[in-house]
C-alpha positions as CSV (number, residue, x, y, z in Angstrom):
1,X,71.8,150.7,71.3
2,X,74.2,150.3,74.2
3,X,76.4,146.6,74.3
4,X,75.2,145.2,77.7
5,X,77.4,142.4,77.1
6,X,80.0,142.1,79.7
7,X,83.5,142.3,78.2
8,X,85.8,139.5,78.2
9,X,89.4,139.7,80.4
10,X,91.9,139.8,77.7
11,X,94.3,137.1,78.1
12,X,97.8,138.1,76.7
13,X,99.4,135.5,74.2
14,X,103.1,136.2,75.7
15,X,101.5,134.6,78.9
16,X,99.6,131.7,77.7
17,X,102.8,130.7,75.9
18,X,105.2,131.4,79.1
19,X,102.3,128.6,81.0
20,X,102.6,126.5,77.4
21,X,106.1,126.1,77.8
22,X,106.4,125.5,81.6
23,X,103.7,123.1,80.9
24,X,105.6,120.7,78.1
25,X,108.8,121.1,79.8
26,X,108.3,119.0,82.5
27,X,107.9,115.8,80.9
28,X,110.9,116.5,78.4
29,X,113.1,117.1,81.4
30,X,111.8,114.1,83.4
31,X,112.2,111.9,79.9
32,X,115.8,113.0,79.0
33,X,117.2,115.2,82.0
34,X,118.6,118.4,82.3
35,X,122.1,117.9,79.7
36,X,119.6,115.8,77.2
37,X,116.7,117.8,77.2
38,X,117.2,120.7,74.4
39,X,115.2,123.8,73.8
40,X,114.5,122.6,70.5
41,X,112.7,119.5,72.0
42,X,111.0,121.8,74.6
43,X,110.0,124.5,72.3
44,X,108.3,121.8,69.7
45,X,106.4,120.3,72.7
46,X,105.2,123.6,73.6
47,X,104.5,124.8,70.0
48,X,106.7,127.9,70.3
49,X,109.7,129.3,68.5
50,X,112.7,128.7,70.2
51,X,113.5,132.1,71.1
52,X,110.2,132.7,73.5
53,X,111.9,130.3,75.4
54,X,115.0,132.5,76.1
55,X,112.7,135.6,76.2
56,X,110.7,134.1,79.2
57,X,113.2,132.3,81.0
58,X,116.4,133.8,79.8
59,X,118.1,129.9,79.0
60,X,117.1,126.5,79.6
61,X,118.9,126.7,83.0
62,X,116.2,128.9,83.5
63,X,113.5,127.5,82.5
64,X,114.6,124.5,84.8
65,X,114.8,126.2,87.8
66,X,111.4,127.9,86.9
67,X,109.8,124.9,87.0
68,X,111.0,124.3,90.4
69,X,110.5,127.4,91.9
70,X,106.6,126.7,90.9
71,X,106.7,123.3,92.4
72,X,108.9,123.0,95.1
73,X,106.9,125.3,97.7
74,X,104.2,122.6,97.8
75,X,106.5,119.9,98.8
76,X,108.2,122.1,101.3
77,X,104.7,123.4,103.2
78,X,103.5,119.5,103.3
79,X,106.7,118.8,104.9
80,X,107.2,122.0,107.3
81,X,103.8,120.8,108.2
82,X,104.3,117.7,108.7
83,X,107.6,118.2,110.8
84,X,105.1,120.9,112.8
85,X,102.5,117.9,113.9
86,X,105.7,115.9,114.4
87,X,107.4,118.0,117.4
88,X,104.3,118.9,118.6
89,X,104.1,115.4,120.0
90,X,105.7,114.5,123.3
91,X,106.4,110.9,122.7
92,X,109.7,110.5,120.9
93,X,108.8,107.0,120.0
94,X,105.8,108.3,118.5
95,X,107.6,111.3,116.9
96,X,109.7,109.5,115.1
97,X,106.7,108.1,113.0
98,X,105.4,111.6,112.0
99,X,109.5,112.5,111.1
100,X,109.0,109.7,108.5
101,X,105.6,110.5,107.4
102,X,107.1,114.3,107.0
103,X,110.2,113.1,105.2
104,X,108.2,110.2,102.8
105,X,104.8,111.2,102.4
106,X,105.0,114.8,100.1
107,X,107.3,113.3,97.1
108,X,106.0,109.8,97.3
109,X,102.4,111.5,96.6
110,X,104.0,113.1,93.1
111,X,103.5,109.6,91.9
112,X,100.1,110.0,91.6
113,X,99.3,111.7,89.1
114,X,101.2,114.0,85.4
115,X,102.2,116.4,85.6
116,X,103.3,116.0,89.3
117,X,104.5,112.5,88.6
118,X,107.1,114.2,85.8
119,X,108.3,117.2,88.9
120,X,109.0,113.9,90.9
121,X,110.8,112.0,88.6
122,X,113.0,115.8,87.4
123,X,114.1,115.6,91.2
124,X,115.4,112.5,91.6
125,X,117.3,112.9,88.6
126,X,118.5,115.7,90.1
127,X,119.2,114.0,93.2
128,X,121.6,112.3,91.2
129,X,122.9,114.5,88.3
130,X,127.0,115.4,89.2
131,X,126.3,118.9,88.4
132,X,123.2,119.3,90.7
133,X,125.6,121.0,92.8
134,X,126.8,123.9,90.5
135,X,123.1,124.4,89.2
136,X,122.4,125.1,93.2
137,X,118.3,124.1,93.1
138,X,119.0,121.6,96.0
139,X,121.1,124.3,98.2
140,X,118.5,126.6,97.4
141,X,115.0,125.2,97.8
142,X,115.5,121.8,99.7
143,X,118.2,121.9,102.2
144,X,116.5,124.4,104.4
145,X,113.7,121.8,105.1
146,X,116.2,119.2,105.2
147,X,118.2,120.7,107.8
148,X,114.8,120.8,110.0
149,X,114.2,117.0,109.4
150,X,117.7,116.3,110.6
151,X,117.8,118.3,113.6
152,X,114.0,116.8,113.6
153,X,115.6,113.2,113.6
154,X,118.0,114.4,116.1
155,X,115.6,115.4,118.8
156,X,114.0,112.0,118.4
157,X,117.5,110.5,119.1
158,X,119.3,112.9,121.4
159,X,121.9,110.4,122.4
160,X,123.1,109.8,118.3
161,X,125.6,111.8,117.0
162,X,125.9,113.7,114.6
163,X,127.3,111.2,111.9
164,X,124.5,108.7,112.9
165,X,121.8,111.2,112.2
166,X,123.1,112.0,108.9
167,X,123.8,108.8,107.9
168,X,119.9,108.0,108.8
169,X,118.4,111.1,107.1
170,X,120.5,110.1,103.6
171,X,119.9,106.3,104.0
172,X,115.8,107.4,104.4
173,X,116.7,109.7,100.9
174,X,118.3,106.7,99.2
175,X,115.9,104.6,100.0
176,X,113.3,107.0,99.0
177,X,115.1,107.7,95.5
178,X,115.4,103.8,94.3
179,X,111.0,103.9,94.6
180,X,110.5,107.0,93.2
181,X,112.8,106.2,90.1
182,X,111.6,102.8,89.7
183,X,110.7,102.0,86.0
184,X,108.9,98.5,86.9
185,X,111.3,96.6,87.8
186,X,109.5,95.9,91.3
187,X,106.4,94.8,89.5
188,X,108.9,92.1,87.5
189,X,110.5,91.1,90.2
190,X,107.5,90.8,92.6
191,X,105.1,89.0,89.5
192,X,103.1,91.7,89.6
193,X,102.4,92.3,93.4
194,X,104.4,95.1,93.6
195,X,104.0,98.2,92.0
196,X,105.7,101.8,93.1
197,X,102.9,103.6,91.4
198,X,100.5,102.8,93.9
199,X,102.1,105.7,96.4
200,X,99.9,105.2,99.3
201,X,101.2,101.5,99.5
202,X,104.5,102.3,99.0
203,X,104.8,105.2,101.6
204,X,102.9,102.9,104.1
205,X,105.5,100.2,103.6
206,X,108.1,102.7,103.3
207,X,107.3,104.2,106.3
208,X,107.2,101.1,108.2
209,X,110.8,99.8,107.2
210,X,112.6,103.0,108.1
211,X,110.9,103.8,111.6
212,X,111.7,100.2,112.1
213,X,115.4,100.6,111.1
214,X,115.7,103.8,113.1
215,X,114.4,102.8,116.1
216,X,115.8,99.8,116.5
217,X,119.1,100.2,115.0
218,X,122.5,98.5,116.2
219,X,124.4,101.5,117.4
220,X,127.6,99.3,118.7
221,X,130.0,100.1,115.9
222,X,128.8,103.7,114.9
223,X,128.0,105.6,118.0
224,X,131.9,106.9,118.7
225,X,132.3,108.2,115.5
């Protein structure tokens, strides 16, 4: 008697543990960042000898980078998108608005939800790790976009120069960072009414401040320089 049954796709074990250790690596990296986080720690999260590790991602540099080489494209479409509705507006005043939205919106949203919530948490510590630099993920993956959002920024502003635009995109960043990284603080501080892990409220307010701050900014002591 012929089998009708149809067969099952094998699934290869070297794959499911490559995903397995992507997977628990993210929230050890977001817990102890990149100098704290060991392969030991990562390989017991993932349930895998050590050595799979290196096999799949050849070191824990790596494995790193692997993780945002699968996660960074995301961010970058939402905000090549965004900065694609933005100049497709004729009113600057408008424009600038959308350059925000572009700028705020995609990493504010990683709040939502693990294991998004650990990718956003891995790049801000990155943001601010003094060998982010050597590592190269930043030059790599981010600064192309973020060379669109300041020549985005200066199109809105074609009479700053080019100090004042890159002093605006970084303030926006560093403004940016101190939400994303917040541990509760703003809840203690604010008796509860404020709470960074409700992302759409903080983009919206977000938002707000810095078109406010860029639009009307007091340019008397910064635009010769």
């Amino acid at each position: 008697m012929i089998n009708m049954k149809p067969m099952k796709k094998r699934v290869e074990p070297t794959e499911s543990a490559k995903a397995r250790i992507l997977a628990a690596a993210e929230p050890v990296f977001a817990e102890w960042g990149f100098d704290a986080a060991t392969v030991r720690k990562i390989s017991e999260a993932a349930g895998v000898p050590v050595a799979l590790i290196n096999y799949h991602f050849g070191s824990k540099q790596g494995l790193y980078r692997a993780i945002f080489e699968k996660r960074t494209p995301t961010i970058m479409d939402q905000r090549i998108a965004g900065l694609r509705l933005a100049r497709a507006e004729p009113d600057l005043d408008r424009r600038v608005d959308l350059v925000v939205k572009a700028l705020i919106y995609p990493m504010f949203s990683l709040r939502g939800e693990s294991p998004s919530a650990d990718f956003g948490r891995i790049i801000v510590r990155e943001m601010s790790d003094p060998q982010s630099e050597t590592r190269g993920i930043f030059r790599d993956m981010f600064d192309p976009v973020a060379q669109m959002l300041t020549e985005a920024i200066a199109e809105c502003f074609p009479d700053w120069t080019t100090k004042e635009v890159h002093w605006a995109y970084h303030t926006m960043l560093g403004a940016m960072t101190i939400v994303m990284t917040d541990n509760g603080r703003m809840a203690r501080l604010s008796d509860g009414e404020v709470r960074a892990d409700d992302w759409e409220e903080a983009a919206l307010h977000m938002c707000a401040i810095l078109v406010a701050g860029l639009k009307h900014r007091d340019r008397t002591l910064t635009r010769g320089n």
